[in-house]
TORGUZA-481172 format. One record per residue (C-alpha): x negated, y, z negated; residue number from 1. Coordinates in steps of 0.001 Angstrom, whole numbers, padded with zeros to 6 digits. Example, Ala and Ser with C-alpha at 12.3 -4.5 7.8 and 13.67 -1.06 7.14 Angstrom:
       xx       yy       zz    k
  -012300  -004500  -007800    1
  -013670  -001060  -007140    2
END
This chain:
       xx       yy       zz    k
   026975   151600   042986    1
   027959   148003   043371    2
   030328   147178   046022    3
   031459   143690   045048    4
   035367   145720   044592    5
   035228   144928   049011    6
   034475   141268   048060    7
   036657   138485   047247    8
   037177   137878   044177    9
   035646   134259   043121   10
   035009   133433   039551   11
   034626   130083   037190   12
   038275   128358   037065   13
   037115   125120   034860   14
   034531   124462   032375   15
   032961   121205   030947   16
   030052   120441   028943   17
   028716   117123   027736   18
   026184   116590   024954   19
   024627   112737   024395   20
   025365   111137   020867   21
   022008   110945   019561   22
   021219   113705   017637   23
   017072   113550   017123   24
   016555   116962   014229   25
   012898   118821   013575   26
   012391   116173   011236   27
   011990   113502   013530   28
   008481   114642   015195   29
   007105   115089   011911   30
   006699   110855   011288   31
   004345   111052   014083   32
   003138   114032   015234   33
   001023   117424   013212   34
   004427   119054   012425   35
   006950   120395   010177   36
   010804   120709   010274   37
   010360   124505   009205   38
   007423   125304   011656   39
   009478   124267   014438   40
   012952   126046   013374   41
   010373   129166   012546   42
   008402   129113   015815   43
   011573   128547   018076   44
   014988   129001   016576   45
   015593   125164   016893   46
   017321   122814   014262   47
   018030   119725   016506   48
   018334   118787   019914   49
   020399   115963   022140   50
   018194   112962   023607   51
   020165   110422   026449   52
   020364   106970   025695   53
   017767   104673   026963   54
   020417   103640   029996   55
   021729   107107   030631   56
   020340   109727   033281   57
   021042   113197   034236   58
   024105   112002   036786   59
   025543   110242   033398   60
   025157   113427   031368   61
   026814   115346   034281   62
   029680   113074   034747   63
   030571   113571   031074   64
   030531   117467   031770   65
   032932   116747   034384   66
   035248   114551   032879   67
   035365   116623   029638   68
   036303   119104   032196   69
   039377   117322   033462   70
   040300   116047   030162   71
   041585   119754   029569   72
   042767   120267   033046   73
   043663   117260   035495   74
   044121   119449   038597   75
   040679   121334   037730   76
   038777   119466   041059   77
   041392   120208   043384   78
   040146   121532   046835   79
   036360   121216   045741   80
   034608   120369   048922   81
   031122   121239   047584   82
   029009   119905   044781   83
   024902   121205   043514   84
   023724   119905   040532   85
   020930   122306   039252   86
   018577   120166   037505   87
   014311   119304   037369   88
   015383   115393   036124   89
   017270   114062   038258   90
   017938   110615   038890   91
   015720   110262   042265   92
   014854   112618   045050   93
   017272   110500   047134   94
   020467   110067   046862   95
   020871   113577   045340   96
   022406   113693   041568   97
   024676   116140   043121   98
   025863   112992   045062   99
   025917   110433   042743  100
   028344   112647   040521  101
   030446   112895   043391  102
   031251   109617   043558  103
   031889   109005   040368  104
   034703   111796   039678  105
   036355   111187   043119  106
   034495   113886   045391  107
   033062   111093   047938  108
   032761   113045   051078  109
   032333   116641   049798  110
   028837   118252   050307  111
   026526   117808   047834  112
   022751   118538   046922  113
   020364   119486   043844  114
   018917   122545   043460  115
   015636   122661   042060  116
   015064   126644   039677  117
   014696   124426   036086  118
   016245   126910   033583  119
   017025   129066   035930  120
   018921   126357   038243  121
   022736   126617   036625  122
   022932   130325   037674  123
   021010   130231   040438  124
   023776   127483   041461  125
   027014   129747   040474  126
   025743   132926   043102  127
   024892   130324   045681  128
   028274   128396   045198  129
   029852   132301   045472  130
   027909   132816   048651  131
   029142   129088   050204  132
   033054   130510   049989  133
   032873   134279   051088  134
   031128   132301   054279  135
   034068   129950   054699  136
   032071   126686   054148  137
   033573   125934   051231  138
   037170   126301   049233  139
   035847   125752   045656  140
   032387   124191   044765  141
   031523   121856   041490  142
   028140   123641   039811  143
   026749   121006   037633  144
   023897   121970   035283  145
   022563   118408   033954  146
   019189   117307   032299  147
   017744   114409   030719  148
   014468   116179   029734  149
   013901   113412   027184  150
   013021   111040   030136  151
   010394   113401   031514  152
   008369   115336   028696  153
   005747   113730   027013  154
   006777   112861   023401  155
   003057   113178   021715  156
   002670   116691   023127  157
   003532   119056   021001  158
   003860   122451   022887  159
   006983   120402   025046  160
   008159   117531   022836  161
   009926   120214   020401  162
   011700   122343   022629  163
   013711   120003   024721  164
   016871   118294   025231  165
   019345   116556   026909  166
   023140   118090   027765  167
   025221   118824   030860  168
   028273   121636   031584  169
   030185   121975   034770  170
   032202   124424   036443  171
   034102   125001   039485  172
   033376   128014   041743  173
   036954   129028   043332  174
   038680   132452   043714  175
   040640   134139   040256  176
   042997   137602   040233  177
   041800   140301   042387  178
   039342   142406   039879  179
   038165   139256   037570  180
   034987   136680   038679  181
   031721   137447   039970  182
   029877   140918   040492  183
   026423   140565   041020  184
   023538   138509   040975  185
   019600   139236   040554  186
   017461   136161   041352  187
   013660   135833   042300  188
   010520   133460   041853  189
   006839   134055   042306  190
   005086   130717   042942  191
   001401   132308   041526  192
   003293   131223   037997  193
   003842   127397   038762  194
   000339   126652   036788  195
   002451   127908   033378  196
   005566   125836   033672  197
   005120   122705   035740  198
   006488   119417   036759  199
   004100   116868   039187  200
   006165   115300   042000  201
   004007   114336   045277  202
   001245   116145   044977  203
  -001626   115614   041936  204
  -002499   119794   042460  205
  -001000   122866   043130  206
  -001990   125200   045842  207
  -005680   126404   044721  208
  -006112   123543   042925  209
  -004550   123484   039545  210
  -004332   120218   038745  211
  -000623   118737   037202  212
  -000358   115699   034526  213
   002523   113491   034246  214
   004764   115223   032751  215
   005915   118152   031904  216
   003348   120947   031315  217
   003272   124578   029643  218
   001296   127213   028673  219
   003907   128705   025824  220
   001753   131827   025937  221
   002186   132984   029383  222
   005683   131900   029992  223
   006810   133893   026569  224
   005492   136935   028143  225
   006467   136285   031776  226
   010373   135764   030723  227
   010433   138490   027960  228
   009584   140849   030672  229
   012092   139059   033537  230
   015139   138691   031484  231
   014953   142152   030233  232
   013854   143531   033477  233
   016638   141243   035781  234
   019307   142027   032883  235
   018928   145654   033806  236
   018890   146028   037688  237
   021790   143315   037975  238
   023991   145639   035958  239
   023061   148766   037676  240
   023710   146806   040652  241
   027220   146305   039056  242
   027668   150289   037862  243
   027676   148992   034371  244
   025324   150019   031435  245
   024971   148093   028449  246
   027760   149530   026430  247
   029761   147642   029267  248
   028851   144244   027948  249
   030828   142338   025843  250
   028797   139196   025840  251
   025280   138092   026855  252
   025085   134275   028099  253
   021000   133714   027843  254
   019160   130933   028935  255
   018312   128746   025719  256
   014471   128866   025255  257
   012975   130663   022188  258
   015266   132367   020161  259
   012284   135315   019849  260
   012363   135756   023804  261
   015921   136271   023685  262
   015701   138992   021169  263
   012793   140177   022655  264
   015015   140366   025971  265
   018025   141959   024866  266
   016513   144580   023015  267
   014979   146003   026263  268
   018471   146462   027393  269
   019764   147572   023830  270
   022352   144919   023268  271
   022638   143689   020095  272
   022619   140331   018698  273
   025605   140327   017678  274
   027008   140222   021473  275
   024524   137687   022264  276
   025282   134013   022482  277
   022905   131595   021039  278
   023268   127835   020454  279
   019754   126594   020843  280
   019634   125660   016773  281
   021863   122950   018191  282
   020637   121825   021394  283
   017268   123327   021932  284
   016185   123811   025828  285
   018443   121680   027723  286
   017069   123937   030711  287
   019692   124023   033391  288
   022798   123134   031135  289
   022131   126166   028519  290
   024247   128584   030309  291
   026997   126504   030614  292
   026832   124758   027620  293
   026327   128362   025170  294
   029540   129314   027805  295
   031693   126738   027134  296
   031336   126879   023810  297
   032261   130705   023793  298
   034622   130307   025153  299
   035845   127389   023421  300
   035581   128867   019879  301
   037683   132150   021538  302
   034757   134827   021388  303
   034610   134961   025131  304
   038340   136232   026336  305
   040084   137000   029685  306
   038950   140563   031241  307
   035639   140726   029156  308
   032357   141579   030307  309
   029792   139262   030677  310
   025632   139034   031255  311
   024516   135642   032195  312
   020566   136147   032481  313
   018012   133018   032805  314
   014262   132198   033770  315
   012802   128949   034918  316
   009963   126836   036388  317
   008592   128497   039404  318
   008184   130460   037692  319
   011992   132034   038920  320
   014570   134493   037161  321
   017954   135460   037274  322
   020953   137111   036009  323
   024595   138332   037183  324
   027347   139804   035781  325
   030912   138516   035821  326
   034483   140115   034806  327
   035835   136898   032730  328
   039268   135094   033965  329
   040400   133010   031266  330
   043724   131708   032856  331
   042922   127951   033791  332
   043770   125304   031216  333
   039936   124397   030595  334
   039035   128123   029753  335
   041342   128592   026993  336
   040153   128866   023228  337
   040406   125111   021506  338
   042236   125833   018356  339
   039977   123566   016530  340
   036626   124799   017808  341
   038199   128333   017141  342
   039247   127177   013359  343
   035943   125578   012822  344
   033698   128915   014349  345
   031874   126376   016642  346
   031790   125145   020191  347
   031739   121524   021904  348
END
């Protein structure tokens, strides 16, 4: 029986996500590469994806999460004294992208570093953020999911070129009513899967000598299997971790991958579709900003509402996994349902 009832109650209170202007759809890889706009949307769910301007980086794309953020509420950054960015593309090792957004929304002087899980980052970011105020480090703490995966994958492969792109969302970590926020959270990683899902830094090998390329590299195969089994295993302990079942859940927030691993996932838990956010026809695998950015726009379009149950469940280079489960508080200005996204049936 979960015992997060003793805790204090901490929870999102402000949401953001960005999304760059250039729209690149299926269509685009097939001038140049042995593809079709069909095979792709087939094979992965995907319609079109976001790529960053030539001049703008992952601390761009998370600075426009941020300020989309504050654009609904003013007051959202008050008493932040912590930043992370989860992202694999960030701007340099040093100064963190955690940093640089910082200082450019008016945070100079809170804490601030990345956090390196890839897809699984963004979540991964939200139970450490929890774990930084039940300590008393922090008062609230700005999670920042941001990618500019269009910098980084190589745009004549295609096993990579097809699946990703670039997008940011942002919340803030602070405590809600007693009973709402966070519950639980599942995470792991098991290093032996780094040859399936891998991004060279430093070194030109792995450990046993697998040897990286340039840029991003995946073997589809393995990782399909490996987070099939992971979501729908991590979706299960975290919510009998949380004394819930699946008839609990109101929502499932996945990570934004495959749309056949996601329905591959939630089946093992026997949630339907239907409950399931998906927004990857849209964006494809923005990797750390698919949580928040499928989130956001739930709750922007009003199918995510105060007091329901959610699932947020990801995987990621590492290869790593996650999931937790969170009673929604839907108070703040920036988590209210946008009349026109709610009119229209469709998010940010």
């Amino acid at each position: 029986m979960s015992v997060f009832s003793n805790r204090p109650s901490i929870g999102i209170t402000a949401l953001g996500s960005y999304a760059p202007e250039r729209v690149v759809p299926n269509a685009h890889f097939e001038a140049y590469m042995d593809t079709n706009a069909e095979w792709i949307e087939s094979r992965t769910g995907i319609r079109e994806r976001h790529f960053a301007a030539p001049d703008e980086y992952t601390s761009d794309v998370g600075v426009g999460a941020v300020r989309d953020m504050l654009s609904r509420d003013p007051d959202a950054l008050k008493e932040v004294d912590a930043v992370i960015c989860a992202t694999v593309s960030p701007d340099a090792l040093m100064p963190s992208t955690a940093a640089l957004i910082a200082m450019q929304v008016g945070l100079t002087g809170a804490a601030a570093f990345d956090l390196s899980t890839a897809c699984s980052g963004f979540v991964y970011a939200l139970s450490v953020a929890s774990g930084l105020i039940q300590s008393g480090v922090a008062r609230r703490v700005l999670v920042v999911g941001a990618e500019a995966l269009s910098k980084i994958v190589d745009q004549q492969d295609r096993g990579t070129a097809i699946l990703f792109g670039d997008g940011a969302g942002a919340a803030v970590v602070g405590p809600v009513p007693e009973g709402l926020g966070f519950q639980e959270f599942i995470m792991g990683a098991d290093g032996a899967g780094g040859p399936s899902l891998y991004l060279r830094c430093v070194a030109p090998t792995l450990p046993g000598g697998f040897e990286m390329g340039q840029s991003v590299g995946m073997n589809g195969r393995e990782v399909f299997k490996f987070a099939v089994r992971v979501l729908g295993d991590s979706g299960q302990k975290v919510l009998q971790k949380s004394g819930l079942t699946s008839a609990d859940v109101d929502w499932v927030i996945p990570h934004q991958a495959n749309v056949r691993i996601i329905e591959a996932a939630v089946e093992r838990f026997g949630i339907p579709m239907s409950k399931t956010v998906v927004n990857l026809d849209r964006y494809g695998n923005t990797s750390s900003a698919t949580v928040p950015l499928a989130l956001h726009e739930a709750v922007r379009d009003g199918r995510v509402q105060d007091s329901q149950q959610l699932l947020l469940i990801a995987f990621g280079g590492g290869l790593s996994w996650v999931a937790g489960t969170m009673k929604w508080w839907g108070g703040a200005p920036s988590l209210r349902a946008d009349a026109a996204s709610a009119l229209a049936g469709v998010g940010a």
